[in-house]
Structure formats: structure tokens, C-alpha cells
One Martini backbone bead per residue (centre of mass of N, CA, C, O) as a GRO file, in nm:
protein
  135
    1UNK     BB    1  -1.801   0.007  -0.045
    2UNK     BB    2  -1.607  -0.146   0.188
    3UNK     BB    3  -1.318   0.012   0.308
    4UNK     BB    4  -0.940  -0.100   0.367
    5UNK     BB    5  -0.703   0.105   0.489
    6UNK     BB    6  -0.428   0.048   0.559
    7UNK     BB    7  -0.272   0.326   0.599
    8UNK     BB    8  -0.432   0.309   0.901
    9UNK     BB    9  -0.294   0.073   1.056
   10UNK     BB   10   0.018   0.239   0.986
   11UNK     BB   11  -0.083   0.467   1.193
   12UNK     BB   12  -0.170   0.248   1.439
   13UNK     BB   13   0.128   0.190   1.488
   14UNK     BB   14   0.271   0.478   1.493
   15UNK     BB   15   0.111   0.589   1.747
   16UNK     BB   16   0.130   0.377   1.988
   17UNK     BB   17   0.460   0.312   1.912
   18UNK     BB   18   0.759   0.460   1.851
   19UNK     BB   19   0.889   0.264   1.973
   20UNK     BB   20   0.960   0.064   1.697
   21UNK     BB   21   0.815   0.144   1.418
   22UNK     BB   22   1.003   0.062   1.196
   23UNK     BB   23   0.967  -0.210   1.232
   24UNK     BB   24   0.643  -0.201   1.220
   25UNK     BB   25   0.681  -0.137   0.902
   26UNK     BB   26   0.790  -0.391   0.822
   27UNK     BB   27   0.594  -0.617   0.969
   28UNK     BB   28   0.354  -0.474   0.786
   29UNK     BB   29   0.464  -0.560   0.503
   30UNK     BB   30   0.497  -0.864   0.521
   31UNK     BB   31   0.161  -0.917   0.585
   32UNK     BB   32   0.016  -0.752   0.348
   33UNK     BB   33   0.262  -0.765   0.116
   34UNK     BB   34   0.406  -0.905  -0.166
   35UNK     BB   35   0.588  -0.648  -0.235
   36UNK     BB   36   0.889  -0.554  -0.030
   37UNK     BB   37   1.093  -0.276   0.012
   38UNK     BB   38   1.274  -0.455   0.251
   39UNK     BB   39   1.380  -0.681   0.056
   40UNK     BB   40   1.610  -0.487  -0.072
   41UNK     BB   41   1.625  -0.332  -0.360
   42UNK     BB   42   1.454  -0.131  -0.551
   43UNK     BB   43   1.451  -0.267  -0.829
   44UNK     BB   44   1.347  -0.546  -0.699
   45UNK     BB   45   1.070  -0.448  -0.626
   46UNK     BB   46   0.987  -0.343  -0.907
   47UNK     BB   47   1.000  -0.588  -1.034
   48UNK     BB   48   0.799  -0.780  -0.859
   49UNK     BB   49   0.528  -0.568  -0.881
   50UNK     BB   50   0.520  -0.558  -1.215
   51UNK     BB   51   0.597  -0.867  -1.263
   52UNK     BB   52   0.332  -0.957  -1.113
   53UNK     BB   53   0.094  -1.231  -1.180
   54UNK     BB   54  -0.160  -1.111  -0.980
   55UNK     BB   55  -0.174  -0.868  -1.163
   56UNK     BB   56  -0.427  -0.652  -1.291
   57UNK     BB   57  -0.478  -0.389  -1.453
   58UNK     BB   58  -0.191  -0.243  -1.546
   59UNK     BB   59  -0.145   0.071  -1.497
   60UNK     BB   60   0.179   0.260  -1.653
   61UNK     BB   61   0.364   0.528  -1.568
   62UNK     BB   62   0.658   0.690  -1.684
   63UNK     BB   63   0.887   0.899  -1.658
   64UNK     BB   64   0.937   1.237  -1.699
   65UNK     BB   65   0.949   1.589  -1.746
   66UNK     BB   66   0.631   1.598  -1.695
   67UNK     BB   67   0.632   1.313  -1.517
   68UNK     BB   68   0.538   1.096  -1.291
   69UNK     BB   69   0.558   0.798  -1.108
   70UNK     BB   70   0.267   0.515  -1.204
   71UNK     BB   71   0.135   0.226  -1.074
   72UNK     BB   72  -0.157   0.010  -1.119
   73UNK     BB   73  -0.396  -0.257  -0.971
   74UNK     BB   74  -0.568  -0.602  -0.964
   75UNK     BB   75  -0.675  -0.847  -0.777
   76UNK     BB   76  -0.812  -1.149  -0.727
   77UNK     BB   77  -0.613  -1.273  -0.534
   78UNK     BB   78  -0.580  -1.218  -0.138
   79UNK     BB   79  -0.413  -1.396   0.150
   80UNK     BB   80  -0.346  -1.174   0.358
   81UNK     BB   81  -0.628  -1.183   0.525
   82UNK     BB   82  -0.932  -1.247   0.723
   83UNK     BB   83  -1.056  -1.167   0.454
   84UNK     BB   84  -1.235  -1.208   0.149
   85UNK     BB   85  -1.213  -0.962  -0.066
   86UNK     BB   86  -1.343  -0.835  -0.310
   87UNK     BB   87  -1.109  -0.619  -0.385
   88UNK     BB   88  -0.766  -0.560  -0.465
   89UNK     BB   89  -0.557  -0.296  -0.446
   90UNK     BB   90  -0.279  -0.133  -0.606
   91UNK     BB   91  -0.033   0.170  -0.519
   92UNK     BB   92   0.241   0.331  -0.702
   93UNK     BB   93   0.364   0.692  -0.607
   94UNK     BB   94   0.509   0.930  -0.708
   95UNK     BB   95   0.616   1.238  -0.524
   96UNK     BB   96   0.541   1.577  -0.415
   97UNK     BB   97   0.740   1.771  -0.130
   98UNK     BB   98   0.813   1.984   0.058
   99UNK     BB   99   1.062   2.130   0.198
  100UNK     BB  100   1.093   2.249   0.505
  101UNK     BB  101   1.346   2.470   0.487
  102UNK     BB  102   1.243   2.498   0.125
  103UNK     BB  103   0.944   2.559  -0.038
  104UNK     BB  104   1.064   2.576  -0.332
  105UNK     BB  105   1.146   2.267  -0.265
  106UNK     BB  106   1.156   1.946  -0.359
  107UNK     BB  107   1.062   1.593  -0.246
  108UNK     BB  108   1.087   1.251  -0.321
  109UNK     BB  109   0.825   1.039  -0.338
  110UNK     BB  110   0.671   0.681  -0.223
  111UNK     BB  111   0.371   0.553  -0.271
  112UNK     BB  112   0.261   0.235  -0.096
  113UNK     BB  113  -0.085   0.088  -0.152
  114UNK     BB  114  -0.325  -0.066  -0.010
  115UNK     BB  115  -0.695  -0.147  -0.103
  116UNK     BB  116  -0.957  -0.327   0.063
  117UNK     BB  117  -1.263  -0.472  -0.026
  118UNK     BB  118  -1.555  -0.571   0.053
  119UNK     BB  119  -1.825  -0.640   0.085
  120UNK     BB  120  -2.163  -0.552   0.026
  121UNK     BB  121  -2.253  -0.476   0.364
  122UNK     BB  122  -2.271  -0.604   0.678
  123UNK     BB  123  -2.056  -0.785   0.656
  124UNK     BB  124  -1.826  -0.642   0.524
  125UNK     BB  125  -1.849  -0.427   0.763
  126UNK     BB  126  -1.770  -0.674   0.989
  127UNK     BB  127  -1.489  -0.758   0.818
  128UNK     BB  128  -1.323  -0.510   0.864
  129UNK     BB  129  -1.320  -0.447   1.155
  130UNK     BB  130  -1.167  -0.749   1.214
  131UNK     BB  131  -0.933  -0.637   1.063
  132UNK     BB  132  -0.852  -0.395   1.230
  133UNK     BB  133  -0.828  -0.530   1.499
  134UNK     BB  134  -0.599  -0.727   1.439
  135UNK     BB  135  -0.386  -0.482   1.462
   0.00000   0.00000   0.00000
């Protein structure tokens, strides 16, 4: 199945141009996620995200003493691209990254993903390309 990652388009995007990348992850989160983690505060976001109706199976892990939160669902219909896609997935993950300063110690982070299929085969891989270029 061919695979549309948008975390590459916001790679293309803030590679390109350094100066005013910030506003350019705003802009690219506006045009592409359904619910925008910049749009308010987080606990916002989460309860848009949570309890979006547009999303089917919802899996969803709370934090605990020895889990980070993490949860993942799949869209149905999802008019954000310029194709089409077979289905679309979302998954937002709390991680851990070392500290620069102090690897003995981590910093929590919150990777938040949408990642878009084509239909399999060339028409497919056709309109991930088109939607890439358009970027």
C-alpha cells in the first residue's frame, strides 16, 4: 500500500525554510490535522481528538506508573488531501527523549501523526507524488 507521511512534507517544509518554520508548522497543521494542537490549550486538543466522531477504532492507552499515553484510531472519510486516500490513520504518542545536557535523564515528548494510504498500485503512487509535490 503506498504510504503518504505527512511528517515528511513537515521535514520538506521546515528544511526548506528556516526562517519562520514555527509559523509554517502552524500552517501545515491547520491545512492537514483535523484537530490542531495550536489551537487552544492542550487539554483542548485532547478532548477534540478523543472524542472526534470521525474516528473509528480508537485505541487508547492512559498513562500510568509504567506506561506512557498513547492513542491511535482510523478515519473513514477524510477530506484534508488533494486525493482520495484509502484510509487514513492517526496516532498520537507521548515519548521519551534523552536530555541533551544530562542523558541520564529524558524529557517527555508528545509526537502527534497523521499518515495517509493510497490506493495499491500505480494510480495510487500517482496521487501520493501529487500530493507531495503540492507541498
Amino acid at each position: 500500500m503506498t504510504r503518504c507521511l505527512l511528517l515528511l512534507l513537515l521535514l520538506l517544509f521546515l528544511k526548506t525554510s528556516p526562517v519562520g518554520a514555527q509559523q509554517q508548522l502552524v500552517d501545515f497543521t491547520k491545512i492537514y490535522f483535523r484537530s490542531n494542537p495550536f489551537s487552544g490549550t492542550m487539554r483542548q486538543f485532547l478532548e477534540h481528538l478523543l472524542n472526534d466522531k470521525e474516528i473509528q477504532d480508537k485505541k487508547i492507552q492512559h498513562r500510568t506508573r509504567d506506561q506512557l499515553f498513547s492513542f491511535s484510531g482510523r478515519y473513514n472519510k477524510y477530506p484534508k488531501f488533494f486525493f482520495v486516500p484509502d484510509s487514513v490513520r492517526v496516532v498520537l504518542l507521548e515519548t521519551t527523549t534523552p536530555r541533551a545536557d544530562d542523558i541520564s535523564k529524558v524529557d517527555t515528548t508528545m509526537l502527534y501523526q497523521i499518515s495517509a494510504y493510497g490506493i495499491p498500485g500505480p494510480k495510487g503512487q500517482r496521487e501520493v507524488v501529487r500530493e507531495w509535490e503540492k507541498n
